[in-house]
N, C-alpha and C positions, 0 to 999 in steps of 0.2 A: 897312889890311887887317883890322885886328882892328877895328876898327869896323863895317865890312861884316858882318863874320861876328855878332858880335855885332846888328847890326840884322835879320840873315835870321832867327837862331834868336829875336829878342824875338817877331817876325811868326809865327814858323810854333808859338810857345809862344800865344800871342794868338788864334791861329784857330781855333776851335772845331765848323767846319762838317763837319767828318767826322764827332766826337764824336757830333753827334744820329741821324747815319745808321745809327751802330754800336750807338746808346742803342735805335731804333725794332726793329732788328732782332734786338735782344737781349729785349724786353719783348716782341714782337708773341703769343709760344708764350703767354706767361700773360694779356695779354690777351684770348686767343681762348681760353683755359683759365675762365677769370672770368665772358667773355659765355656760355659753355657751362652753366656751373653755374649762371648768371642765368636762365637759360633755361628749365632744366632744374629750377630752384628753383619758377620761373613752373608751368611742366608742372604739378608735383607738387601744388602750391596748387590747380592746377583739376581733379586728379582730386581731391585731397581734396574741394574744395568741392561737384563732383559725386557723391560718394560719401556726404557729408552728406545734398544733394539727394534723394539714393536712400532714405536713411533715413531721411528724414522722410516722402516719399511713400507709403512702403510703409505705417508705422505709422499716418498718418493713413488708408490706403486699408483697413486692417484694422480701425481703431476701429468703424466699423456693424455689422461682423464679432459685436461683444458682444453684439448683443440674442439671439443664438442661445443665449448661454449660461442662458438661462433655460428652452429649449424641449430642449437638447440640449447639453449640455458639452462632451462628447467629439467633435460633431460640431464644435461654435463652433471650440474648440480649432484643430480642425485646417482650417478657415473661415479663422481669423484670423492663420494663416501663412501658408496659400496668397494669402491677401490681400497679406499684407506682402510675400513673396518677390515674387511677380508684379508688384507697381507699383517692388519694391527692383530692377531690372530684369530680372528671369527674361523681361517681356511690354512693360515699359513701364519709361523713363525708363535705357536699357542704360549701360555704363558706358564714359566718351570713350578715343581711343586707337587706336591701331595692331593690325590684328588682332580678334580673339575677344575686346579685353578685359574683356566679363563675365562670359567663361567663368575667369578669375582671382578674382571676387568672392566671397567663401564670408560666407555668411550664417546668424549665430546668434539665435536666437528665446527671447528670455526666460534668455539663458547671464548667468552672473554675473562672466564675465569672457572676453576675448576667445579663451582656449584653451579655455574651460569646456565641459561639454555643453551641447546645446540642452536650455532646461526645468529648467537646474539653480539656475533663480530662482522657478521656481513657473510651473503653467500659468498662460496668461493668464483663463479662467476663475476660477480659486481669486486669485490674487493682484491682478486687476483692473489691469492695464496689462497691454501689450504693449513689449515692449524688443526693439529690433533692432541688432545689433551686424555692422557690415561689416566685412570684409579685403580689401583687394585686394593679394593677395601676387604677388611679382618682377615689381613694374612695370617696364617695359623704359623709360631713361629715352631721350633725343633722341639725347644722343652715349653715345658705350657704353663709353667711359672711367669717369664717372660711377658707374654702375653701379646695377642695379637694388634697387628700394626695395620695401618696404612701406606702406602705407597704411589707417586707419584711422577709422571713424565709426559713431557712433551715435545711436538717439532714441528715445526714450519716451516712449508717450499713457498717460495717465493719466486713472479716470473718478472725477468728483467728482460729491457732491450734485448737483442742481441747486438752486441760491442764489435768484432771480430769473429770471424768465420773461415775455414779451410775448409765448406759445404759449397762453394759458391762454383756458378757454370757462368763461360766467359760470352756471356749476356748483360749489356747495359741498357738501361733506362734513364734515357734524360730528365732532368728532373723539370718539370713545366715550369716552375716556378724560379724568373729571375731572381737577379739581388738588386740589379738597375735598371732605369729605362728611363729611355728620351724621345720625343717627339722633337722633328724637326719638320718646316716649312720650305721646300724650295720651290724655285724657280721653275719650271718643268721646261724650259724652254730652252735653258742652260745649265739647268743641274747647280745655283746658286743658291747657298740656303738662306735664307732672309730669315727666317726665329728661328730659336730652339727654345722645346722646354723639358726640365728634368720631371721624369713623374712619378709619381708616389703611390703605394700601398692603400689603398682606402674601398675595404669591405670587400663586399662578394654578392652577385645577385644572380640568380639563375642559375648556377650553377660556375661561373666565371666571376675568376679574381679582378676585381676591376684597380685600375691604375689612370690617376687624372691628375692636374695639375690645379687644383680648383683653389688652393689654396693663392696659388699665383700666376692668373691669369697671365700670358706670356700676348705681348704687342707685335702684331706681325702687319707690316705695309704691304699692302697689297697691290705689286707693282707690276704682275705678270696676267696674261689672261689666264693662265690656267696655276695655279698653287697646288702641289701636292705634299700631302701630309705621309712621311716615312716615318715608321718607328725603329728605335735600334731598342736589344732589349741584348743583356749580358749577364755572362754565369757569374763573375766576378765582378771588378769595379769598372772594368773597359764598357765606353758604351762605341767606340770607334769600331764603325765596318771593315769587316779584313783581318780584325787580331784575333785572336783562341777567343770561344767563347761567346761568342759578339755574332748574334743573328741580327740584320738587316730586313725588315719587307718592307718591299714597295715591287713596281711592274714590268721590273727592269727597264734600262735607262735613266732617266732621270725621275718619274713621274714616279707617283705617290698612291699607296692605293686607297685614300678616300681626295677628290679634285674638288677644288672650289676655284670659283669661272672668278675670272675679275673682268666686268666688262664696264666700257669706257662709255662717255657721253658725249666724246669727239665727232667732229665731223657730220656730217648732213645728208641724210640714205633719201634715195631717188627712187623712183618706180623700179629703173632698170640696174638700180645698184642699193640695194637696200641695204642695212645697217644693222645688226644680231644686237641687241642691249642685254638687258638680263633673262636667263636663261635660269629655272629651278627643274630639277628632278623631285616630283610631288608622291607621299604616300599613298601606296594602296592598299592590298593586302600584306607588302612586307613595311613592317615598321617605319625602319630606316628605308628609304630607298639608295642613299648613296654607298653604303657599307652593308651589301645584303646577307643576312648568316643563317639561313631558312633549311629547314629538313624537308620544304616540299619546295618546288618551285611558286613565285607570289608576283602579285603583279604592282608598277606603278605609273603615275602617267608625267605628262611633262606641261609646262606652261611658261610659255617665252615673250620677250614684247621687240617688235622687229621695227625698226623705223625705214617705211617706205615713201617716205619725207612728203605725204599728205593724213590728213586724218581720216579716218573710218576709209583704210586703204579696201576693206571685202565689198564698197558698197561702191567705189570713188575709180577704183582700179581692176574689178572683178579679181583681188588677190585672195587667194587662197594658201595655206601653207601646212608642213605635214612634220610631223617626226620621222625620223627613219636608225632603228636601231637593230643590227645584225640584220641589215637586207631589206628589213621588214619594214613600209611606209603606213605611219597611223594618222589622220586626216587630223587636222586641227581646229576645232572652232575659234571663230572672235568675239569678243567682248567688247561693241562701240563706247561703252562706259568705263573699263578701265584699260583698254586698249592692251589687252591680253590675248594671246590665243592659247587654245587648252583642248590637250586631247580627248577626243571624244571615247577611244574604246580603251581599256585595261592594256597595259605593257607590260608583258610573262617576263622574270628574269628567270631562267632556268639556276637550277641547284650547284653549286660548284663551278658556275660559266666563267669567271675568272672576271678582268674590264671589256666593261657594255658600252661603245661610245656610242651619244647621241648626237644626231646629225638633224639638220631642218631642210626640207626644200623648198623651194618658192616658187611660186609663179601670177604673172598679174595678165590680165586678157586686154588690157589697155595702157597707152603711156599717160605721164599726170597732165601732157597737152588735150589730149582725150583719143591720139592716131591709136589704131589696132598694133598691138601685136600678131605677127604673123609668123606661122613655121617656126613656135617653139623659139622665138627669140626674148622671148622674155619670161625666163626660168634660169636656177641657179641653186646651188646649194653648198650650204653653210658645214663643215664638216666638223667633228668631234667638237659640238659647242660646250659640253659638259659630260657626263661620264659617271655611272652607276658602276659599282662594284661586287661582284659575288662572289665571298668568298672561297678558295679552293687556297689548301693546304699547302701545296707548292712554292704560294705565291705569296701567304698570307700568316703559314703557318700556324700558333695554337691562338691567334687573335680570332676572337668570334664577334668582338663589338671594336667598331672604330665610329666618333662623334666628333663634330667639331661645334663647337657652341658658342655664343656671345651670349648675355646675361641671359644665359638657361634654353637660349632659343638654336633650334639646331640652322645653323647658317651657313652654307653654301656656296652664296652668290653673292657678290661686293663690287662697288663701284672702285676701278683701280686709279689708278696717281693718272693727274695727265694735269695740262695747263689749267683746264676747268674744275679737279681736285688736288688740290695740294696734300690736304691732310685728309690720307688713305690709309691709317691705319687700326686695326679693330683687334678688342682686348683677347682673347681667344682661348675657352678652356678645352684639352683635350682629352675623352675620354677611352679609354681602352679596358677591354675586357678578355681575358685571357681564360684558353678551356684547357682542359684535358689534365687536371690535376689528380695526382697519386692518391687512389682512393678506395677501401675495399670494394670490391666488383661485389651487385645486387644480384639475386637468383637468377631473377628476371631483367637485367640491364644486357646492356650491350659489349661482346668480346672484344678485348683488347688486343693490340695486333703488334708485335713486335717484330720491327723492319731488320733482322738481324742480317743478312746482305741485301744491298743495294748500290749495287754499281759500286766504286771505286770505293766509296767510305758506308759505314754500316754502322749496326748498334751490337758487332760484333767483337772482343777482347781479346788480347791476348795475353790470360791470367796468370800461363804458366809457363815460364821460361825451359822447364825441360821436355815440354811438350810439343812436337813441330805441328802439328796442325789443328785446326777448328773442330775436325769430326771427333779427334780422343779428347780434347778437351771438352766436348760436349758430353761424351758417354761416361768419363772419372771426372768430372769437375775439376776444380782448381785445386791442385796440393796447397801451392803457400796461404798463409793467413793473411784477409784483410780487414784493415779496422777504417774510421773514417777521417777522412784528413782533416786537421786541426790547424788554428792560425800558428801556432808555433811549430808545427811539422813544414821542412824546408821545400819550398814550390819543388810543383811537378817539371822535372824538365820539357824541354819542348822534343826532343827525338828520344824517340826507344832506346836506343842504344845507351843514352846516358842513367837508364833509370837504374839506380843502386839494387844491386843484388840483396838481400836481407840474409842473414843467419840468424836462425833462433836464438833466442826466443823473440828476437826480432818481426815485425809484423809491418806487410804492404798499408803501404795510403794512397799511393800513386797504381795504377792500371795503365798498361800499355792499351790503345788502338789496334785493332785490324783490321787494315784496308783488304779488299778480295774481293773477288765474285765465288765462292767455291757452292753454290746454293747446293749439291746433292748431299756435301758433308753435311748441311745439319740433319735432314733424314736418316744418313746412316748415322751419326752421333747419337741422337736421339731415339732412334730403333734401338742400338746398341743397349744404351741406358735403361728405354723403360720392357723394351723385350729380351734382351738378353742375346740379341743379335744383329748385324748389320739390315740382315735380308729376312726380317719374318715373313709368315706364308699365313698365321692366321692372329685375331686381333686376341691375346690371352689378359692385355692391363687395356678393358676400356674406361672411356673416359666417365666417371663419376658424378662430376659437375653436378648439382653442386653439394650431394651427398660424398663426398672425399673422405677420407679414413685417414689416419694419421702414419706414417710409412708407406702411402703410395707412392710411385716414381714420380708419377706424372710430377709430383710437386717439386720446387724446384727454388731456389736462391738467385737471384739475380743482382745486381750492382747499380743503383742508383748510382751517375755521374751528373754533373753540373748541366744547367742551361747549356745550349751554344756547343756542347761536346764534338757534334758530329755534322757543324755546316763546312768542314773544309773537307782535305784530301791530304792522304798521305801520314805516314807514321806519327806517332806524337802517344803523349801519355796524359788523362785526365784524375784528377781528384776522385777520389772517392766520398761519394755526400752522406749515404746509407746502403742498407741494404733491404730490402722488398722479395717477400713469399708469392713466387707464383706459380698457378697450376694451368697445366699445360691440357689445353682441349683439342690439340689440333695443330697438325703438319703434317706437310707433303715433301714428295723426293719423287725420282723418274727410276724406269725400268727395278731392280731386283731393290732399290731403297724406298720403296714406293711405304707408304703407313696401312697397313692394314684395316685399319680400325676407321680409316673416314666414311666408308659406306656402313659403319655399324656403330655411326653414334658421335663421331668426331664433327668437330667445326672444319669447315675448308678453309682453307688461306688462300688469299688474293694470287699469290704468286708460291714456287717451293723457296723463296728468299726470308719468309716469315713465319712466322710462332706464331696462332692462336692460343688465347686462354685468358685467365681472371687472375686478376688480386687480392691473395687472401692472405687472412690471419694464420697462423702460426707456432706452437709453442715448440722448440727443440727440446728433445728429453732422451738421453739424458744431459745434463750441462759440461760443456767440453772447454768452460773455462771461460767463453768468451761473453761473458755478460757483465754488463755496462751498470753504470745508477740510477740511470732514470727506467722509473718501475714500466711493465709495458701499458699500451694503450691498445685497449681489444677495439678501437674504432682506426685503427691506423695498420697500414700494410706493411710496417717494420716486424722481420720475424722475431720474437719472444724465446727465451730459453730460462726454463725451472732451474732456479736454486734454492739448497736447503741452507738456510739462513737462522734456524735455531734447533 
């Protein structure tokens, strides 16, 4: 019997088959607890992801939003939220879910933290991104146990430089601004240079970078009657006339274009053979009068001291004497007290007249014995005594200010070397000022003019090696990519032909030159581009100015090259320095490439060799890769391109 019992309870200790039925219905609550919060964990993952989704949309759908901020701030501003909120789903891209749920999404614009205010990181105007910060508060989860959550996202476009670009049209822009420059003093007599001085960077006044040597006045002997001052100014370290790079002005030959007289104290002037001493060119209405850089014409006069080798020659010898510049004779008074004569009326230099020489003529109505002159024998005239200069582009280029100074005084006229001075030399600072620097064009400023042919060499490219001519490069831009050349990128060659082919993901720094006359192709290149054909018939893209939209044609990429790019001839390749946004107001072309649009609103150009238009800001959207680290600068003509950077 106890065996029995014993076998029933080993059996009913051994069977285990209730145990799992009481194990499944004991587990089953947390397991359906588990798959709930699996679930519900899932849920939360895909509003988050779609809340991401939202704010990235929104940010990228607002970045185009930026080019406003150069026409209107406060409008871009509030542009570039209505942009973000609306693709963040106010309109577009709504947030998943049960119900209203984007009416739960609260959306911060530019906040520095998700409770912040909106704007308490900077508008996106001033700070150059856009940040968009989600919430989507008491999400309601699947089971309601759980309980509802919060969720969280955000993103940020960011606008950079642009680094590299295959938008670009083979259009250069010299860049105004050297890296060197030297003053030098010659001879004018023989083209001998007697000083040079290096000159340096210091400030900006007027509008013009100025460049002096103040730091170290440079000693020049003053051993010629006429010294002229050349400046060499270079895109790289050359300041030698003749090599790449390397602009030269002065008035061709040897002569200078600011003159300083050296006049001698030799020798002994007669009635019938008078003696020119010092000679000044004195201000009138133009400042400077030896360096004149006037948008009107201005006048100045002159004052010279003549040795007619007796004293008070107007009283002694009936002498009289006169200016005479470009033809024109202007009577001179004298001065018996400090033995000066000094023009009596105002001396016009006209605007752009290029060198004004000053001449003297004389005449005396008796010899110093006291015999008459008779029949015009005693007259004579002194030819180019000194020399006022106005400047013209040509000749002088983007120099707007040339000074010569001795301690601060603008000086001119100097006693030169002769047996009676030995020591003729004077310490001498020169000052120069330089215009026409890369700069966003004002509503109301004046259009910029791009010499893209002229004559043999131009500000013309040739960007694209599979391209044979200027017109299709003008109307598709340039396939290859260019970025800016760097000291470690290997010099540009000096001929086309050497310039290295690139394969991707390889990227240009070097630009070929195109020399040409072909002036009709840029109107039909340009027709082509912004009309859609060689030969339009009515004006369908007028020009804007300075209300511009962001994908209009007109606007356009161009290629900042070095100083000195484009004073020689003939094939060659230049550096690439930047790149520069410009929008085009104007070009012309003859017979079927003519621009339709200049009688309905277009700027004219000088010649069909040129581009009118302005330099603007820019933001490229969407970003095609080529953006650089330095963030952009909404006061600089470098085109900008949005990146999303969180």
């Amino acid at each position: 019997m106890r065996g029995v019992i014993t076998h029933v309870l080993d059996r009913l200790h051994r069977d285990q088959r209730g145990s799992v039925l009481v194990f499944v219905i004991g587990f089953l609550p947390v397991a359906l607890a588990v798959g709930a919060f699996v679930i519900d964990v899932a849920n939360g993952f895909e509003h988050r992801r779609h809340l991401q989704l939202q704010a990235d949309a929104g940010v990228l759908a607002a970045a185009p939003a930026f080019n406003g901020c150069f026409l209107d701030a406060t409008a871009a501003n509030l542009d570039i939220e209505d942009q973000a909120f609306s693709y963040s789903g106010d309109d577009y891209n709504a947030q998943i879910g049960a119900g209203d749920a984007q009416a739960r999404v609260a959306p911060l614009v530019n906040a520095d933290g998700y409770e912040s205010a909106p704007y308490s990181d900077g508008e996106p105007c001033e700070t150059g991104f856009v940040d968009l910060k989600l919430t989507e508060g008491d999400s309601p989860p699947i089971f309601g146990f759980v309980g509802n959550r919060d969720f969280r996202a955000k993103a940020r476009v960011q606008l950079f430089k642009l680094r590299s670009s295959d938008r670009l049209l083979p259009i250069a822009v010299p860049n105004p601004d050297p890296r060197v420059a030297v003053a030098r003093f010659v001879d004018e007599s023989t083209g001998v240079v007697l000083a040079s001085a290096p000159l340096t960077r210091n400030g900006s006044d007027n509008g013009l970078a100025l460049w002096d040597n103040s730091s170290a006045p440079v000693s020049v002997p003053i051993t010629a009657e006429h010294v002229g001052l050349r400046i060499a100014l270079g895109g790289s370290t050359s300041t030698t006339c003749g090599q790449p790079l390397v602009n030269c002005y002065d008035l061709g030959s040897t002569r200078g274009i600011v003159n300083i007289r050296g006049w001698t104290a030799a020798g002994t002037g007669a009635a019938t053979a008078p003696i020119t001493r010092g000679v000044n060119i004195t201000p009138g209405s133009c400042p400077d009068p030896y360096f004149v850089n006037a948008a009107v014409p201005c006048t100045v006069g002159v004052n010279a001291r003549v040795d007619f080798g007796v004293a008070n020659p107007a009283t002694t010898l009936g002498a009289t004497l006169s200016a005479t510049v470009a033809g024109v004779s202007f009577p001179m008074s004298y001065d018996a007290g400090t033995g000066v004569w000094t023009t009596a009326g105002a001396i016009t230099i006209p605007v752009q007249a290029g060198p004004r020489d000053v001449g003297l003529h004389w005449e005396v109505t008796r010899r110093a014995d006291g015999s008459s002159c008779n029949g015009g024998q005693c007259r004579g005239d002194f030819n180019a005594v000194h020399r006022s200069f106005s400047a013209v582009p040509t000749r002088s280029g983007p120099i707007g200010l040339a000074q010569v100074t001795e301690a601060g005084v603008l000086s001119n006229t100097f006693q030169r070397c002769s047996a009676l001075l030995t020591t003729c030399s004077h310490n001498l600072v020169v000052k120069i000022g330089l215009s026409g620097g890369l700069a966003l064009s004002t509503a109301g400023g004046p259009p910029v003019r791009l010499r893209v042919i002229d004559g043999s060499q131009n500000q013309s490219l040739d960007c694209d090696p599979n391209v044979s001519n200027l017109r299709d490069e003008l109307a598709g831009g340039c396939s290859p990519s260019y970025r800016p050349h760097e000291a470690s990128d290997p010099a540009c060659p000096s001929n086309r032909n050497d310039l290295p082919k690139p394969n991707p993901p390889n990227i240009w720094t070097c630009v070929a030159v195109e020399p040409g006359n072909a002036t009709n192709q840029i109107a039909q290149g340009l027709n082509q581009r912004v009309f859609g054909t060689q030969s339009p018939t009515s004006c369908t893209q007028p020009n804007h100015w300075p209300n511009w939209e962001p994908g209009d044609p007109r606007i356009i990429f161009v290629i900042v090259t070095p100083f000195g790019s484009f004073q020689g001839s003939g094939s060659t390749t230049v550096p690439v320095v930047r790149f520069a946004a410009f929008y085009m107001t104007g070009w012309t072309g003859n017979g079927s490439g003519a621009n339709p649009c200049l009688d309905q609103g277009d700027e004219a150009p000088n010649d069909s060799g040129e581009i009118v238009g302005r330099f603007i800001q820019y933001v490229e959207t969407p970003n095609n890769g080529g953006a650089g680290d330095a963030t952009c600068d909404f006061k600089a003509i470098d085109p900008c391109t949005a990146v999303l950077v969180e």
